[in-house]
VOKOL-725383 format. One line per 3 residues: number of its first residue (from 1); for each residue x, y, z of C-alpha. Coordinates in steps of 0.02 Angstrom, whole numbers, plus 50000, padded with zeros to 5 digits. Example, Ala and Ser with C-alpha at 12.3 -4.5 7.8 and 13.67 -1.06 7.14 Angstrom:
! VOKOL-725383
1) 50615:49775:50390  50684:49947:50357
***
This chain:
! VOKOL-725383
1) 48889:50104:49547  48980:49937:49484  49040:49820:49608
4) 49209:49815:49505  49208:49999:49546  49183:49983:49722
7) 49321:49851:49738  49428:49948:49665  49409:50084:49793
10) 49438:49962:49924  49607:49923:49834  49664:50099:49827
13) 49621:50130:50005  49723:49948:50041  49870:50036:49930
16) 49849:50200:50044  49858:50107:50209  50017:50004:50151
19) 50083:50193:50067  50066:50242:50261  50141:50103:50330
22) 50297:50110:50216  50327:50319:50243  50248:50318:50407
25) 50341:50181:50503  50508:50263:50523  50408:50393:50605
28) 50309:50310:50720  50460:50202:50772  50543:50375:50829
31) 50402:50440:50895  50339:50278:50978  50512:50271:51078
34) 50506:50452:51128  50343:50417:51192  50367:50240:51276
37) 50253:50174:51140  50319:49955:51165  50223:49911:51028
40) 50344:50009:50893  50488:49873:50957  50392:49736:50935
43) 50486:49617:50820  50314:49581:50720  50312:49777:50673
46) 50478:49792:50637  50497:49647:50535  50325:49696:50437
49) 50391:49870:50400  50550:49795:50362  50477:49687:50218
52) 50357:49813:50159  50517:49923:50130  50611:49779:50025
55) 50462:49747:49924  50427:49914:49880  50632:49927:49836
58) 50640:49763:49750  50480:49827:49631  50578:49984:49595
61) 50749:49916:49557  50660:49791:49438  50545:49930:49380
64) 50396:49810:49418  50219:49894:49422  50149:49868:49605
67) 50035:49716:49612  49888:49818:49703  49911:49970:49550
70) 49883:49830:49417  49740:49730:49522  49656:49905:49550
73) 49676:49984:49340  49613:49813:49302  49463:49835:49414
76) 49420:49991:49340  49430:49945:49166  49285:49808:49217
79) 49205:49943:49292  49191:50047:49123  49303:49957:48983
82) 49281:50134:48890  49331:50245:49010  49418:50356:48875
85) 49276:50372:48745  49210:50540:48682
***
């Protein structure tokens, strides 16, 4: 297996993790303070999901492509520049 190909895994399961963080947060922020969980009040988490929200926003109102989508179809064109050939 390429090493452009295994990068480019590692990028899609970075994407997944910040997917998670994005959808996720609200619920682990309700959860967290129905449990007692501090750490969901911390002003670090809140202000990380915070900006992960506006990014992900600011991308779709400008109809950008997400930086991590383009970094990883780039990867796996490197990986196999013909990946469409019969």
């Amino acid at each position: 297996m390429s090493h452009f190909r295994l990068m480019a895994d590692a990028v899609l399961l970075v994407h997944v993790g910040v997917v998670l963080f994005v959808v996720g947060g609200l619920g682990f922020i309700v959860a967290g303070n129905r449990r007692g969980w501090r750490w969901v009040n911390r002003r670090w988490f809140r202000l990380a999901h915070l900006a992960a929200i506006v990014i992900v926003a600011v991308q779709a109102w400008f109809g950008m492509t997400c930086p991590l989508t383009r970094l990883e179809s780039w990867l796996r064109l490197q990986a196999d520049p013909a990946p469409y050939a019969h």
